[in-house]
Every structure is written in C-alpha cells, then in structure tokens.
C-alpha positions in Angstrom: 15.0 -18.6 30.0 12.8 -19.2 26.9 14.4 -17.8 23.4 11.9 -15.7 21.4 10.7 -17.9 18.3 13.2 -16.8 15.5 10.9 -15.8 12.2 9.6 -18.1 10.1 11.5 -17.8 6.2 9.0 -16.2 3.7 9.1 -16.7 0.7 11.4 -14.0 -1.5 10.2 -11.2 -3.3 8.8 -11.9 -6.4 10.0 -11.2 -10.0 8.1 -13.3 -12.5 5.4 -11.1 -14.4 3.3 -13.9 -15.3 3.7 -15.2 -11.4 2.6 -12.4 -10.5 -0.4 -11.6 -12.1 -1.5 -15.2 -11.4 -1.2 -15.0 -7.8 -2.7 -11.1 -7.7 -5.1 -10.6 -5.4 -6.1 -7.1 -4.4 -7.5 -5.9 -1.3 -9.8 -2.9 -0.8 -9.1 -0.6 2.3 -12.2 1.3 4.3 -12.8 4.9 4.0 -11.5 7.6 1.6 -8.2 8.8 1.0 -7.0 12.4 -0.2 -3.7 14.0 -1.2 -2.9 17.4 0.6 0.3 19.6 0.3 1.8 22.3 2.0 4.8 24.6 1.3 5.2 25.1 4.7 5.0 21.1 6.3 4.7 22.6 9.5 1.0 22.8 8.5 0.3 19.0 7.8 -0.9 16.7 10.1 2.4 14.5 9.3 1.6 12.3 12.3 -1.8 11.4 10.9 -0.5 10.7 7.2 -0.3 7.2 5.5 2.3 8.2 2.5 4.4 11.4 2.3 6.4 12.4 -0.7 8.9 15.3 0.2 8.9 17.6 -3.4 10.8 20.7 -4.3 7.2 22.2 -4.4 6.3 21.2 -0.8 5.1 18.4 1.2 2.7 15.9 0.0 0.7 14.1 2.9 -2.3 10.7 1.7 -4.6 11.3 4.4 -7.6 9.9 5.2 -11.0 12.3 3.9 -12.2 12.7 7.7 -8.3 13.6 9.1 -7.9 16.0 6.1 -11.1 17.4 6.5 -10.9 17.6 10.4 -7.6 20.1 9.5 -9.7 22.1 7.8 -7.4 21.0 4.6 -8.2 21.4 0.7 -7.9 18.6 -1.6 -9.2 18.0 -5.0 -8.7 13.9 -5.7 -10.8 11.7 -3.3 -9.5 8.3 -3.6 -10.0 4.4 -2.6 -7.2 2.7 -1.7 -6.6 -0.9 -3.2 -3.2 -3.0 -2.1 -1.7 -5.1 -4.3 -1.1 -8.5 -2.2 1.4 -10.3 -4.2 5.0 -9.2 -2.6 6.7 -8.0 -5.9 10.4 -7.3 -5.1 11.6 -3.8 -6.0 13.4 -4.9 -9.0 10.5 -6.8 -10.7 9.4 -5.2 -14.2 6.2 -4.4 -15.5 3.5 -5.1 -12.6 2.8 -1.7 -12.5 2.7 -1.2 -16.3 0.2 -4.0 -16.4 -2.3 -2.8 -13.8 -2.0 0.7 -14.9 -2.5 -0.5 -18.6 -5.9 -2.7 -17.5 -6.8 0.8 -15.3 -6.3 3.0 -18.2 -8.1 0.9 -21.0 -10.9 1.6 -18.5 -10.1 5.1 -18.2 -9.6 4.8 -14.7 -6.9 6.9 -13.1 -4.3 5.8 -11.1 -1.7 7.0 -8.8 1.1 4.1 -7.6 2.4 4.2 -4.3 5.3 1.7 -3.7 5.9 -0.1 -0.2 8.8 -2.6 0.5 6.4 -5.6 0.5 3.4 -4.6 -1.8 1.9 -1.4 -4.3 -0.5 0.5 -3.1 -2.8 2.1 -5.6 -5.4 5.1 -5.6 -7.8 5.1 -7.6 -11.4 7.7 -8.0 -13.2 6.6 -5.1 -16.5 6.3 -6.8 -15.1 3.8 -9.6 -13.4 1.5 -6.4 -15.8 -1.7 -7.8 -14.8 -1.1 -11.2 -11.1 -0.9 -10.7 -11.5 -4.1 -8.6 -12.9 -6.0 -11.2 -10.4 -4.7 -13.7 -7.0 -6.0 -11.7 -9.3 -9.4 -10.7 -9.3 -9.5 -14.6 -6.0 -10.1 -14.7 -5.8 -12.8 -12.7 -8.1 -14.7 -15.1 -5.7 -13.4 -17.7 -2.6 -15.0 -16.0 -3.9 -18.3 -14.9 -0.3 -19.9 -14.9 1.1 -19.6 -11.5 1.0 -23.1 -9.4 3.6 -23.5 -6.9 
C-alpha cells in the first residue's frame, strides 16, 4: 500500500513590508463582481457567493454581476476583482495601508477583503487597468526583495 505524498513545506507567511511589496504581484480575475444585502439572508443566493460578511444590518453576499443579476438582485458598486499574490500572514502591518494609499492618491476606491493566504481587493470595474498599474507601481517602488 502506497502512502499519499505528504505536502511539500511552503514557505511561511510573510511579514516584511518592504518584502512584500517587492515580491507583489497582482492578479486580475474575469468578470464583474457586486455586493448585495439582505435583512432577511434567506433571500441571497449564499451558495453562489464568493465573500459574505454577516452585519447587524443584514447579510452581505460578493457575487458575481450575472449570479446577482440572474436573482433579480440590486446592487449599486460594480467591481473588478484583483488578488494580491504575495502570502502576507495575518499579523503583517501596513500592506493594506500601502495599496490603499497608491489606490487612493489615484482616487481609486477600494474595498479589502482578507483570505488566510492572500487580500482580495475590489476596485470600480471600469478603472481595473488603472488600479493594476498603480499596485505594479509598487513593486518598482520596492525593488529590494531577493531571496
């Protein structure tokens, strides 16, 4: 009897700012992502949702454009969705300070969704290039972060 392959060791978490931004690379995902909320959850296609955030107000659902619009749902924010690919650990400080900082010096808004292993951000669809090439700027910024 054959043992499955145990996992390979990653690399931990990282915590260094200027590492990070260094080694940023951002990736872009297809399609067109809303927010849409419900008092009543019941009426949220929670099955279908990529992020939910359970608020006193309700139930927040990030959804894709054609899912929310399929439920017949309202939503006012049509978004791109752009992951961070450097694994920042939970603890690390200021990644999110810096992109939101090159995002907002742009006038781009910005809303942060956190995973265990990288940030998720949405930004106004129909700026997607532009916010690209802001967080790309960083890494020019940052060019300090060899192995």
């Amino acid at each position: 009897m054959s043992r499955a392959a145990e996992p390979q060791p990653t690399r931990p978490p990282e915590t260094d700012l200027a590492r990070m931004l260094a080694t940023l690379e951002v990736e872009a995902r297809a399609g067109e992502y809303v927010f849409v909320t419900a008092v009543q959850p019941e009426r949220l296609p929670r099955a279908l949702a990529l992020a939910t955030i359970e608020e006193a107000e309700g139930l927040t659902c990030v959804l894709r454009r054609e899912d929310a619009d399929a439920h017949g749902l309202s939503y006012d924010f049509v978004a791109a969705w752009l992951s961070l690919s450097v694994h920042s650990a939970l603890q690390a400080v200021g990644l999110t300070a810096a992109v939101s900082q090159v995002l907002a010096e742009r006038g781009i808004a910005c809303n942060v969704l956190a995973g265990f292993h990288h940030d998720h951000l949405l930004v106004p669809s129909e700026r997607r290039d532009e916010a690209l090439a802001a967080l790309h700027s960083l890494r020019r910024a940052n060019p300090a972060g060899g192995d």
